[in-house]
C-alpha positions as CSV (number, residue, x, y, z in Angstrom):
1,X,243.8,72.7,155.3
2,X,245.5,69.8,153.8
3,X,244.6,67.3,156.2
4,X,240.5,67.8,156.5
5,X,240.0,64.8,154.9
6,X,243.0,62.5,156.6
7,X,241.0,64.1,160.2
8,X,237.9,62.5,158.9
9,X,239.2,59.2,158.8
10,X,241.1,60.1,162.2
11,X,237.8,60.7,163.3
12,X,236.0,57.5,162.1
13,X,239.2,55.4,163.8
14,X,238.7,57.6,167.2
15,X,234.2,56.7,167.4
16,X,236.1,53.1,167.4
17,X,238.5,53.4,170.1
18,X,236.3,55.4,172.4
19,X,234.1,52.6,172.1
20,X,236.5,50.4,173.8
21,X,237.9,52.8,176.4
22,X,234.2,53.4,177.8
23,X,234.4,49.4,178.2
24,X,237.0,49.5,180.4
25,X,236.1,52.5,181.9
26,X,232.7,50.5,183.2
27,X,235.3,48.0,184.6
28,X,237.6,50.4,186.4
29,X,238.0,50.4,190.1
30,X,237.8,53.9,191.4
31,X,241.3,55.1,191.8
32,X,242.7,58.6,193.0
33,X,243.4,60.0,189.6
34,X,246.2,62.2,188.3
35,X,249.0,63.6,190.6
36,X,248.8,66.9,189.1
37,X,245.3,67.4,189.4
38,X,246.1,67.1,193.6
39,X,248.2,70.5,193.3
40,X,246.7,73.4,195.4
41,X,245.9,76.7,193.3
42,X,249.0,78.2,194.4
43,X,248.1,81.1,192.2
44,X,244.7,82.8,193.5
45,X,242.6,85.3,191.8
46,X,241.9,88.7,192.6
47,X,238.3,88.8,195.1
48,X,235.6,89.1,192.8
49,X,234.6,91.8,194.7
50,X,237.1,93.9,192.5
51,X,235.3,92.8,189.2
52,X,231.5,94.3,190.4
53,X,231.1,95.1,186.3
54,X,231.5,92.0,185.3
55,X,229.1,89.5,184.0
56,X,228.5,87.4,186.6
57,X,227.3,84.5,184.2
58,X,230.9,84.8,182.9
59,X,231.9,84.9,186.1
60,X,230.8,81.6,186.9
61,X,231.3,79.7,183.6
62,X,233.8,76.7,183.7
63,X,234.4,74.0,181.7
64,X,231.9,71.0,181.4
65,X,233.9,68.3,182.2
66,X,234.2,68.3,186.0
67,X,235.3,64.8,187.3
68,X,239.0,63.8,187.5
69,X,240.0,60.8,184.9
70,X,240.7,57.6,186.3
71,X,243.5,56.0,185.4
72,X,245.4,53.3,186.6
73,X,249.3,53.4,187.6
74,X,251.2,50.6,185.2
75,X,254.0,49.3,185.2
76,X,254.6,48.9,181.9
77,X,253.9,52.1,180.9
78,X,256.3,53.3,183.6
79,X,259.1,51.7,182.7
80,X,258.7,53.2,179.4
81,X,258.3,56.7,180.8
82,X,261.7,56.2,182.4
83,X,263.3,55.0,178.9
84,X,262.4,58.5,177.8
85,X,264.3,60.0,181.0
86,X,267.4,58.4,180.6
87,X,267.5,58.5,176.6
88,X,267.8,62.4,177.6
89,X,270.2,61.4,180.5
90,X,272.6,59.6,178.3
91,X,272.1,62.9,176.0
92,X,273.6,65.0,178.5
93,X,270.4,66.5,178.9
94,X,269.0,67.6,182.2
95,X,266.1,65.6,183.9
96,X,265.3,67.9,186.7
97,X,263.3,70.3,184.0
98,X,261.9,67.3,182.1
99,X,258.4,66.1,182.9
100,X,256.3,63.3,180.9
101,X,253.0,61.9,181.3
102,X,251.9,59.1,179.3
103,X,248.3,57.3,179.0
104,X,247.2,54.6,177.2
105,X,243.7,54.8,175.6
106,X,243.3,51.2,175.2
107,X,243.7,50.4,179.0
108,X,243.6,53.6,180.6
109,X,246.8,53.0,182.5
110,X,249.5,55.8,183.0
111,X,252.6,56.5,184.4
112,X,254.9,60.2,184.3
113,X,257.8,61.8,185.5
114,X,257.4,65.2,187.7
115,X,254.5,65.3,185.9
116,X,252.6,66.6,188.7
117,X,255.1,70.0,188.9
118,X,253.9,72.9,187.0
119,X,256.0,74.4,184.5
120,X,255.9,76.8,181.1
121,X,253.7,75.7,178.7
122,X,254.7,78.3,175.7
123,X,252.3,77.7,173.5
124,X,250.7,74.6,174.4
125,X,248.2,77.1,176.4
126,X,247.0,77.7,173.2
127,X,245.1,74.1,173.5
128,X,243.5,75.3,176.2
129,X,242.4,78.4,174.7
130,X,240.8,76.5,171.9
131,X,238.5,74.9,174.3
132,X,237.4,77.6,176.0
133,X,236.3,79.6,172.8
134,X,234.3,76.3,171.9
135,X,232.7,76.3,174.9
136,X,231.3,80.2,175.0
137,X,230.6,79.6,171.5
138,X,228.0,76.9,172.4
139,X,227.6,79.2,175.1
140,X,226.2,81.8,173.0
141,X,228.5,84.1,175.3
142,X,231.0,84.4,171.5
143,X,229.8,84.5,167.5
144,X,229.9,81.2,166.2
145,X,231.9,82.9,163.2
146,X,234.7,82.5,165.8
147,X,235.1,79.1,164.7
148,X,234.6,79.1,160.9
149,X,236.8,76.6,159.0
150,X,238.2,77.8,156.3
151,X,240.9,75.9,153.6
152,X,243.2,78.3,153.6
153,X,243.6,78.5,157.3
154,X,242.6,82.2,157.2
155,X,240.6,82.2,160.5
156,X,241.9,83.3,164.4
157,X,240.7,80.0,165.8
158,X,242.7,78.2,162.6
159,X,245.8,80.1,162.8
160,X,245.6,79.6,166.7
161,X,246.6,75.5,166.3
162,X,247.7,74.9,163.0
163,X,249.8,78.0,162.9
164,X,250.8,78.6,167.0
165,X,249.9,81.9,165.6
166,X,250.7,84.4,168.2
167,X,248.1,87.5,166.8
168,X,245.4,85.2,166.9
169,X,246.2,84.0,170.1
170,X,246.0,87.6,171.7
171,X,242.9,88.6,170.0
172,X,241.2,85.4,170.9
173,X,242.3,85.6,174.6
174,X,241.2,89.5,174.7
175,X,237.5,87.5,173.0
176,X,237.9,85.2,176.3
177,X,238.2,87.8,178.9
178,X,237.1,91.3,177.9
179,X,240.0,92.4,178.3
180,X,242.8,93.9,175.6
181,X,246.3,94.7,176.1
182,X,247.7,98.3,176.9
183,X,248.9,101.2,178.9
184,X,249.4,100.4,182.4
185,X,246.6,100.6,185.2
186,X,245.9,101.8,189.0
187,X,244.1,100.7,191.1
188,X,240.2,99.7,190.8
189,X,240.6,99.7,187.2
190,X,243.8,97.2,187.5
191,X,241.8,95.5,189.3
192,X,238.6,94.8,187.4
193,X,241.2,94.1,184.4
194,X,243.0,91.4,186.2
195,X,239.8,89.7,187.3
196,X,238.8,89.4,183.6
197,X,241.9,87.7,182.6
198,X,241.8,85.7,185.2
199,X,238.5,84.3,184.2
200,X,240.6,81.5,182.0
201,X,241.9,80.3,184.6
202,X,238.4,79.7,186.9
203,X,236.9,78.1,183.6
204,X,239.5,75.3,183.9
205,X,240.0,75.8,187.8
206,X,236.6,75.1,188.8
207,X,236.6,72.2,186.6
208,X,239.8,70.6,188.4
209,X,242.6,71.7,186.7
210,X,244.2,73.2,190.1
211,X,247.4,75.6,189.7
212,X,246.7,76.3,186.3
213,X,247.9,79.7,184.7
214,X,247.1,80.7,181.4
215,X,246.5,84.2,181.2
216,X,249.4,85.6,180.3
217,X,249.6,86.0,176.2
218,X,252.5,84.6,174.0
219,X,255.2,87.2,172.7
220,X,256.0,88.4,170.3
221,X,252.3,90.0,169.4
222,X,253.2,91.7,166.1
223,X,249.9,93.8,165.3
224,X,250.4,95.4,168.5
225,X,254.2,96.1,168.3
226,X,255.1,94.3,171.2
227,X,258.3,91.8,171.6
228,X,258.3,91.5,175.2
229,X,255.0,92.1,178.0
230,X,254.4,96.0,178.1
231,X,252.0,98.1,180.4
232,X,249.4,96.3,182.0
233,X,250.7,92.6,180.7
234,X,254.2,92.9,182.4
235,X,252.0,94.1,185.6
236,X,250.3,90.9,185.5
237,X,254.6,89.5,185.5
238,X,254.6,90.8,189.1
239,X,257.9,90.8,189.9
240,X,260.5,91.1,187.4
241,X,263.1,89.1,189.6
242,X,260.4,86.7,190.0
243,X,258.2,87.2,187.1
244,X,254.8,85.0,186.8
245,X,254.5,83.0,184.2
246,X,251.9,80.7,182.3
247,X,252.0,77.5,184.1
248,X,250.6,74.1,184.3
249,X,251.6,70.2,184.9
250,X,251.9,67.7,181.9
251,X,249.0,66.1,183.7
252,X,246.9,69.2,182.8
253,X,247.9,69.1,178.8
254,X,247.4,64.9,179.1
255,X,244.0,65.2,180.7
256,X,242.2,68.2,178.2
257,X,243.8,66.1,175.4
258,X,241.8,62.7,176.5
259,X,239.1,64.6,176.9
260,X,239.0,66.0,173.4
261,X,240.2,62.7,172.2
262,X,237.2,60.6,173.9
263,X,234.6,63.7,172.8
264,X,233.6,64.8,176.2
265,X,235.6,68.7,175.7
266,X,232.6,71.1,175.4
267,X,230.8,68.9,173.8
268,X,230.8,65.4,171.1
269,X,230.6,68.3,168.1
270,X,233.4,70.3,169.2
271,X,235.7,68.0,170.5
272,X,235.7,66.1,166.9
273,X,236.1,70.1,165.5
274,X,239.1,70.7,167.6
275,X,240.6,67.4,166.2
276,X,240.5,68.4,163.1
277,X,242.5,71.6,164.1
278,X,244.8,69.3,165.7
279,X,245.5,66.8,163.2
280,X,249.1,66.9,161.6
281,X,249.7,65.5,158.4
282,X,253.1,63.7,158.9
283,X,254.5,63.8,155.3
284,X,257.6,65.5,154.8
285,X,256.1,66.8,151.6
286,X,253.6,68.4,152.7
287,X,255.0,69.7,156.2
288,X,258.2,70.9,154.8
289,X,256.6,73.5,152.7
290,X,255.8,75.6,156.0
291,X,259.3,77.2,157.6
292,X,257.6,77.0,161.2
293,X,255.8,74.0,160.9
294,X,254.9,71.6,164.2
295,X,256.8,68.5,163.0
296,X,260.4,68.9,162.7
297,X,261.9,68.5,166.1
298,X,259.0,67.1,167.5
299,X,257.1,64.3,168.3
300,X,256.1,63.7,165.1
301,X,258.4,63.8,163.0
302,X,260.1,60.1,163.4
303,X,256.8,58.4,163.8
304,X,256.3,56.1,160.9
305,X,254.0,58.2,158.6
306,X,252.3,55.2,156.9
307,X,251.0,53.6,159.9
308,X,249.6,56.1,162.4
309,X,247.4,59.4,162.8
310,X,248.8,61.9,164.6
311,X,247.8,64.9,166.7
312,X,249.4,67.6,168.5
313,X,250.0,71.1,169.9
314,X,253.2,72.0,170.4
315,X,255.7,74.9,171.9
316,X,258.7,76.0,171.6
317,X,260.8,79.1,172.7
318,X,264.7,79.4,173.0
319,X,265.0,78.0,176.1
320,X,262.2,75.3,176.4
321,X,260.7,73.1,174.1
322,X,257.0,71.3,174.9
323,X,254.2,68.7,173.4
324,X,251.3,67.1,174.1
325,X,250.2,64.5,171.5
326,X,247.9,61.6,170.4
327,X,249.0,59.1,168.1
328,X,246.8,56.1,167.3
329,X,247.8,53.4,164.9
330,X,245.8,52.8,161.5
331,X,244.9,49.6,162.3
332,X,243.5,50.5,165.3
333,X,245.2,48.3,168.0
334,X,247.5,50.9,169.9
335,X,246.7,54.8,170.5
336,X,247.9,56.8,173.6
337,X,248.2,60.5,174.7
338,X,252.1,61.6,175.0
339,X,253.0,64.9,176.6
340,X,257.0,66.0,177.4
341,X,257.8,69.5,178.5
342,X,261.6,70.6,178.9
343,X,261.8,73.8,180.6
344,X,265.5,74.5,180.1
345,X,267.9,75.9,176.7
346,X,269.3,72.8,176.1
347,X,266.0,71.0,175.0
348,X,265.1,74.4,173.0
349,X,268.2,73.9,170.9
350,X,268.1,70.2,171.0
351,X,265.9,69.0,167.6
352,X,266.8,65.6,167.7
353,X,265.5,64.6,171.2
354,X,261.7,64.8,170.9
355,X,261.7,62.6,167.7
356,X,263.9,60.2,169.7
357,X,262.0,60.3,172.2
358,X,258.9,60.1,170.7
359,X,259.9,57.2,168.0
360,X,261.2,54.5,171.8
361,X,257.6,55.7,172.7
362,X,255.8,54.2,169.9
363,X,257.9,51.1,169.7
364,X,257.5,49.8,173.2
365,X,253.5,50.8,173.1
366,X,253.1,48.9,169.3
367,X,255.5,46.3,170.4
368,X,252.8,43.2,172.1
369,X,250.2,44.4,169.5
């Protein structure tokens, strides 16, 4: 990838700032944490009794990081939150499908917007996915070959961020599960299958991330000539008036992102691997030469290219557009976690709003440093 050696220095800039948010982490009053993390798992797993052939080690395995962050409501930080809402207000956008969360690093204050109501992620559950594969590689549970780098972005786990590659995602979610797509199933067998899949969503469950969904693929999945769920994945839909989909909070994406961006995700190795994957290389020169690249229309894309390092995963389908995203400024004085998903057409056509969004964002959190 372009950008291995920009993440380096990303990374050498990141040691520093976690440095001072474990200082005022030591300072902190215990407070109650992020809304979303309050939501009750509205969407319960099959009984494990169903799933007697599985592992029971996989079973059981969640994510390391257990404990809530701590953050403190601002002010500041909120009013900012509600710039964002009513830049898409005066857009003519709707704010009932909007939600925002924003944290800053330095003080670890944040504020949001509905950012405790689940809602599509598209391909931002491919962040999440990322994780877990680091975690049952260090597990021993998946080959480490899982995770080879390579410069030409050749690999699942590669394709999976810097790509949004939907091929990689399904094979590494079938890696995840033990399960594969298919035919439709009955009974006992159904059953067993859906356990599996549901396993991604105990590993983050049991750490805390409550109502999470994440184990329904992203489609189209072209090696396996499907366009839409078939067979056993538009089973796991439920009903097709009322179809289940992926789900989480912006909360969710906010909190796994701090956590990979203060080196406690899986562990301090992986976290600063899964950076690297993250890292976007913000000039136009170099983004513009991929058609479906993860900077025009988003977050990144009006951010001053000169002065910050940037990070993000983003989604996107017709009718919803998403992102979660750190930016941290060279010199080292500002850097804060922004996530916005907009669940509705308008925003999925709209290419200007993230940008504009993103750029009143970095302005009022740069603007007293």
């Amino acid at each position: 990838m372009n950008n291995h050696k920009y993440s380096k220095q990303f990374t050498v800039l990141l040691r520093l700032q976690f440095a001072s948010i474990v200082a005022v982490t030591a300072t902190m009053i215990t407070v109650s944490g992020m809304a979303a993390i309050k939501l009750s798992d509205s969407l319960a797993s099959p009984s494990l009794n169903n799933a007697e052939n599985l592992d029971r080690e996989q079973l059981e395995f969640a994510y390391n990081t257990t404990s809530n962050p701590e953050f403190q409501s601002s002010q500041k930080l909120q009013n900012i939150v509600d710039e964002v809402v009513d830049i898409a207000a005066k857009t003519n956008l709707p704010t009932e499908p909007l939600s925002v969360t924003l944290i800053d690093l330095k003080t670890l204050n944040s504020a949001g917007y509905k950012n405790h109501i689940p809602r599509f992620p598209a391909s931002v559950s491919k962040l999440f996915w990322m994780t877990a594969l680091y975690a049952y590689i260090e597990k021993g549970m998946i080959s480490e070959k899982a995770a080879f780098y390579t410069p030409l972005c050749k690999t699942d786990i590669c394709k999976l961020i810097q790509k949004s590659d939907n091929e990689a995602a399904s094979r590494i979610l079938d890696q995840l599960t033990g399960t594969t797509s298919g035919l439709r199933l009955d009974g006992e067998e159904y059953l067993t299958w859906i356990s599996k899949r549901e396993q991604i969503n105990r590993f983050f469950q049991h750490a805390g991330y409550k109502g999470i969904n994440i184990n329904q693929k992203n489609f189209p999945i072209p090696y396996l000539k499907l366009e839409n769920p078939q067979g056993r994945d538009l089973q796991l839909r439920g009903q097709l008036s009322q179809p289940i989909r992926n789900k989480m909070t912006t909360d969710h994406a906010a909190r796994l992102m701090y956590e990979i961006f203060t080196y406690q995700a899986v562990s301090h190795k992986s976290s600063e691997e899964m950076i690297s994957l993250l890292t976007r290389d913000l000039r136009p020169e170099v983004w513009k030469q991929d058609q479906y690249n993860s900077v025009r229309g988003f977050l990144g894309e009006s951010l001053p290219i000169n002065d910050v390092y940037f990070a993000s995963k983003v989604g996107w389908t017709f009718s919803s557009r998403q992102e979660v995203a750190y930016t941290g400024t060279k010199d080292g004085k500002t850097a804060y976690i922004l996530v916005i998903f907009a669940d509705d057409p308008t925003y999925g056509d709209d290419w200007k709003i993230f940008p504009e969004m993103s750029l009143r964002v970095f302005q009022r959190m740069t603007a007293d440093n």
